[in-house]
VOGU-3710 file (C-alpha; in Angstrom, 3 decimals, decimal comma):
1> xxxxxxxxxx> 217,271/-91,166/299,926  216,033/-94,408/301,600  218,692/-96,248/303,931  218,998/-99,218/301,460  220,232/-96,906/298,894  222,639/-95,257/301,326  224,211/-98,606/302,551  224,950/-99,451/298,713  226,459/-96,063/298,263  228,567/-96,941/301,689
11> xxxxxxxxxx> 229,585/-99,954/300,070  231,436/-98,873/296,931  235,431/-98,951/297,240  236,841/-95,579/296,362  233,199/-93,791/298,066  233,831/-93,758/301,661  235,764/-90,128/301,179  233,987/-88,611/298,706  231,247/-85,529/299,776  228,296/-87,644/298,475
21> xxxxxxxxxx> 228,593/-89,905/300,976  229,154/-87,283/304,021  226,347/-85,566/302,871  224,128/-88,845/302,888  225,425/-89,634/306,476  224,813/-86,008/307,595  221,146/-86,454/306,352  220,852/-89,715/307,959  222,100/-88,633/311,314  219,300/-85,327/310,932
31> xxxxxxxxxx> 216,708/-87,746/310,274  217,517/-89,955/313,107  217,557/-87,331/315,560  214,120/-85,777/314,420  212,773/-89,148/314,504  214,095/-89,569/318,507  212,748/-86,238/319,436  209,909/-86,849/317,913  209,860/-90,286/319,796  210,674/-89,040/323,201
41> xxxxxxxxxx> 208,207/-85,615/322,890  205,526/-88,797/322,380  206,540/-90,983/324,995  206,588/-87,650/327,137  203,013/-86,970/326,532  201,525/-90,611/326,836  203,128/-90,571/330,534  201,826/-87,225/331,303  198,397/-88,404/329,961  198,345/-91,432/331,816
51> xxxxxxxxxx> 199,634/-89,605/335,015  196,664/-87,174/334,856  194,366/-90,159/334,673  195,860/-91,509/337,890  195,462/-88,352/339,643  191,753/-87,843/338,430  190,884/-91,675/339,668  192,349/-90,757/342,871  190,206/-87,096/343,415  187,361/-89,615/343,170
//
């Protein structure tokens, strides 16, 4: 379900309670979390890359 169609569902008087909704922010909150780790694993590995590059112009 894209985040545009979530927000409209958010936005209905008489929805905010109902398990539809829950279940759409439960997804959303799993998908944001994948997306950070997925984020941070990334960033992770671009500075460990660029750290080993460092190192290697230095032995030289």
């Amino acid at each position: 379900m894209s985040m545009k169609t979530m927000m409209r569902i958010m936005t209905i008087p008489g929805l905010s309670g109902t398990r539809q909704l829950e279940n759409c922010r439960m997804e959303s909150m799993r998908h944001a979390q994948a997306n950070l780790s997925r984020q941070t694993r990334s960033r992770l590995v671009t500075s460990m890359i660029g750290r080993v590059k460092v190192e290697k112009d230095k032995a030289r």
